[in-house]
C-alpha positions in Angstrom: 3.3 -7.0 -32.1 0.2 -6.3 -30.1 -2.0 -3.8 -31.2 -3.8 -0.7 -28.9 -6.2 -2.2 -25.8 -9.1 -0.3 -26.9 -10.6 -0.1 -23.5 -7.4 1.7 -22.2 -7.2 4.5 -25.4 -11.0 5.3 -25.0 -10.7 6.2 -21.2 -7.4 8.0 -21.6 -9.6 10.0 -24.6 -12.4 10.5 -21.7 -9.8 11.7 -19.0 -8.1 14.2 -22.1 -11.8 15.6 -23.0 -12.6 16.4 -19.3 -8.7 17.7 -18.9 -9.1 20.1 -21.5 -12.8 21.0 -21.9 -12.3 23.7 -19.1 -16.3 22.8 -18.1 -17.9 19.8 -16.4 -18.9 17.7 -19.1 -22.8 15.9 -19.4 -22.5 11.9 -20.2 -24.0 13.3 -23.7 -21.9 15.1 -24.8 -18.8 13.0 -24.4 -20.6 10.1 -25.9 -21.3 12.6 -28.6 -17.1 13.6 -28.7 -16.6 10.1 -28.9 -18.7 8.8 -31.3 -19.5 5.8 -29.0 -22.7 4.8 -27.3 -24.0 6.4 -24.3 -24.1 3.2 -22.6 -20.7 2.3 -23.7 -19.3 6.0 -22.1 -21.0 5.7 -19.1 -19.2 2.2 -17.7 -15.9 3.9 -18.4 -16.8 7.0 -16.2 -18.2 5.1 -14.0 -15.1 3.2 -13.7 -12.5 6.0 -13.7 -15.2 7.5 -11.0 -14.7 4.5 -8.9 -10.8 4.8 -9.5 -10.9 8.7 -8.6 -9.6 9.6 -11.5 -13.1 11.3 -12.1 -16.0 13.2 -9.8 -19.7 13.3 -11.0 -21.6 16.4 -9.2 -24.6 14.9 -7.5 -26.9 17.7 -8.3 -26.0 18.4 -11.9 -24.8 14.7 -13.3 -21.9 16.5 -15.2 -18.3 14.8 -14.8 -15.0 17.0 -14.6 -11.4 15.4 -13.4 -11.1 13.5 -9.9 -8.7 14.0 -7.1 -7.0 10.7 -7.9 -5.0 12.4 -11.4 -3.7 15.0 -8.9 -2.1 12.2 -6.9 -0.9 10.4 -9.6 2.7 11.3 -8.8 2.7 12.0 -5.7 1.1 8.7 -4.2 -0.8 8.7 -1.3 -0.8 11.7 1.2 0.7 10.3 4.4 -1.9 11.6 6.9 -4.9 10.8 4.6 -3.5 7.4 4.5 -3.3 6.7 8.2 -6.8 8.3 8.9 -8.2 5.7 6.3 -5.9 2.8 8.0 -5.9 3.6 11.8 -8.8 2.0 13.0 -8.1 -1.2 11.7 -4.7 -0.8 12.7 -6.2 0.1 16.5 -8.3 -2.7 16.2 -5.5 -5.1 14.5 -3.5 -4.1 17.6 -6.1 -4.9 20.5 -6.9 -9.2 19.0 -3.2 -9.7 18.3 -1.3 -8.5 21.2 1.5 -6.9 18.7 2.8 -3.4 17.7 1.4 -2.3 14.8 2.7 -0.4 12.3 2.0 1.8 8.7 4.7 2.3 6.4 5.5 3.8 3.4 8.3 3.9 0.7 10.8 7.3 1.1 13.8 6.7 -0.5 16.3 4.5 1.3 14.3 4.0 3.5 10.5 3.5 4.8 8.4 6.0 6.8 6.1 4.7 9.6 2.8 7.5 9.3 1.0 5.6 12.5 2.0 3.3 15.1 0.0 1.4 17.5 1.3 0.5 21.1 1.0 -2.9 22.1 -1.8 -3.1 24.6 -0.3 -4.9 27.1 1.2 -1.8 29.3 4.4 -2.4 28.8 7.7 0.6 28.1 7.0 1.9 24.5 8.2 4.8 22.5 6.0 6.4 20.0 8.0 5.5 16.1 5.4 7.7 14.4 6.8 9.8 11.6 10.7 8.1 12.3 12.0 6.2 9.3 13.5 2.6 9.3 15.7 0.9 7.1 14.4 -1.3 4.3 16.4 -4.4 4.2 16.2 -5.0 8.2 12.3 -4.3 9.4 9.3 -6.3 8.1 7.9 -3.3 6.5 10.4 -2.3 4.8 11.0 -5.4 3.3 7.3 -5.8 2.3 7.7 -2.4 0.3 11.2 -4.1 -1.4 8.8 -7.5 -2.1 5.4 -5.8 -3.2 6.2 -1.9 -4.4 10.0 -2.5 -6.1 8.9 1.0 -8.5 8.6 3.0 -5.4 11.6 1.6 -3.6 15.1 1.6 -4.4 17.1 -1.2 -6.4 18.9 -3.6 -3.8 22.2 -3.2 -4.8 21.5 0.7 -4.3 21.0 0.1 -0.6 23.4 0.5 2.4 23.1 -2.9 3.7 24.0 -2.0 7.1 24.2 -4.5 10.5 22.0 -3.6 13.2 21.8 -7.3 14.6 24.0 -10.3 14.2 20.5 -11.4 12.0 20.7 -8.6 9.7 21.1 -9.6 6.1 24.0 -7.5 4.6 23.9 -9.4 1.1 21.9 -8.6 -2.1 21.8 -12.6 -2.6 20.4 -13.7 0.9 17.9 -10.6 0.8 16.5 -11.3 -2.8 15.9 -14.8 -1.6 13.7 -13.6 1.6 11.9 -11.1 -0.8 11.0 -14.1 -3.5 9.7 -15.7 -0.5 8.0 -13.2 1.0 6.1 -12.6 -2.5 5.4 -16.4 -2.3 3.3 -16.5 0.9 2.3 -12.6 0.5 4.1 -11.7 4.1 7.1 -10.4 4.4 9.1 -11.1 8.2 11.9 -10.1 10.2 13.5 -12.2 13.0 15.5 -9.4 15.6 17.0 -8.1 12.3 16.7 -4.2 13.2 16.3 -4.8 17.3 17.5 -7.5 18.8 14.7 -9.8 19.8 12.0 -7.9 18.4 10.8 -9.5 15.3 7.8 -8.8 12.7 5.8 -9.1 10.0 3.9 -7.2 7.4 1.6 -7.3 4.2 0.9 -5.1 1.8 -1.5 -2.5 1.6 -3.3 -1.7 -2.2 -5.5 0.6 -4.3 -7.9 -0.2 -7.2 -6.0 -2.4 -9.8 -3.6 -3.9 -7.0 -1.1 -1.2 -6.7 0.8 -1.8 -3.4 1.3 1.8 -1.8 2.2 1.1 2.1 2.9 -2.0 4.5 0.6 -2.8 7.7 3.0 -4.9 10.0 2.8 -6.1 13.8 5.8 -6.5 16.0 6.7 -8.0 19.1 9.1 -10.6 20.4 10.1 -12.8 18.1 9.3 -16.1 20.6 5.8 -14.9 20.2 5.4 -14.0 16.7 7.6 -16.9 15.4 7.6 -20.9 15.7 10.1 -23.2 16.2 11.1 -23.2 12.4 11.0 -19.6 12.2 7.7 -19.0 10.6 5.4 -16.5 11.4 2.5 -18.1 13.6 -0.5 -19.3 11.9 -2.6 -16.8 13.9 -0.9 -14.2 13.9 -0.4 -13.7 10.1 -4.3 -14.4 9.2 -5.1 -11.5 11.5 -2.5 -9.0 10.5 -3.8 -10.4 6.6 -7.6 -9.5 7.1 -6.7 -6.5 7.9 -4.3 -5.3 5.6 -7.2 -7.0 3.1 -10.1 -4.9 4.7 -7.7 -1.6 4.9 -6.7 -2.3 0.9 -10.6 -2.4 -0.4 -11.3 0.6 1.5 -8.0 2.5 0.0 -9.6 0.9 -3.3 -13.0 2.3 -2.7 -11.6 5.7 -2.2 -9.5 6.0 -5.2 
């Protein structure tokens, strides 16, 4: 059996000694708790710093516990989320012609916390803070593909028809999530509105947790060839920016 990664039980001994010190904490003195080299203590801080999980004041060097523990079980608030996201988003919307939209897991279900109108002037209602099924939307079926902790089990869901494209099986939807974790896009083809297809990626934090879905939408002739796959285009533009969007969300954890 495999012992202890010693890495992993000397940071979780950092985060405990700032926890329960009740005090900010100098690099000395937890080197000094831990018996280990200064050197040694101050690439794990500086680590967990970068993670969020700890804050270094800038005028007195000393480290107490970051922001990031406290959102340890909550995830990521919604509307700090969509401020972080919304101006790729904007611009995401403005080079591909498409909807755009951020989702997150809640419950049965996935949230959108912004949504960008597509910019060509045409009849659109506002889906901000409305929730969409899982199994029938892009988004929601990137979440199923990418974040399966924070989502429901598939044979928990209420596979319900919205389209004659809807997938109402366990089976057939397992098989587009294995494929949407193949190519790292997950698509929908006028499964939730008729006509209206889209696709999504997943957005992640430091150490590649997926927390939310960036997708585009629009009519499925334009977002789909002839063999139903998303178009080249399309896809490498909704891609760099859920790539751009994930190192930020990284940077601030």
């Amino acid at each position: 059996m495999p012992g202890a990664i010693q890495s992993i039980e000397r940071a979780a001994a950092v985060l405990r000694l700032l926890g329960g010190a009740g005090r900010p904490l100098a690099l000395a003195e937890l080197a000094a708790a831990l018996d280990l080299p200064r050197p040694t203590v101050h690439g794990i801080v500086r680590t967990l710093r970068e993670e969020g999980l700890v804050e270094q004041d800038s005028s007195t060097s000393l480290y107490s516990p970051g922001p990031g523990l406290r959102r340890l079980g909550d995830g990521w608030d919604r509307h700090d989320l969509r401020s972080r996201a919304m101006n790729w988003a904007d611009a995401l919307a403005g080079s591909s012609g498409c909807a755009v939209y951020l989702g997150v897991p809640a419950g049965r279900a996935v949230s959108l916390v912004h949504h960008v109108f597509r910019p060509d002037g045409s009849p659109q209602r506002l889906r901000t803070n409305t929730e969409q099924p899982l199994h029938a939307t892009a988004w929601g079926k990137c979440l199923l593909a990418f974040a399966p902790v924070a989502t429901p089990a598939l044979r928990d869901l209420e596979l319900h028809r919205y389209t004659r494209r809807t997938t109402t099986t366990v089976t057939a939807l397992e098989t587009q999530l294995a494929g949407a974790r193949r190519r790292g896009c997950a698509t929908d083809v006028g499964e939730f509105e008729a006509g209206v297809g889209g696709a999504a990626v997943p957005l992640r934090t430091g150490g590649g947790l997926a927390v939310a879905a960036l997708g585009i939408a629009g009519p499925v002739e334009e977002l789909f060839g002839a063999g139903g796959e998303p178009r080249p285009r399309l896809v490498e533009q909704l891609t760099a920016a859920g790539r751009e969007i994930s190192a930020f969300l990284g940077a601030a954890r």
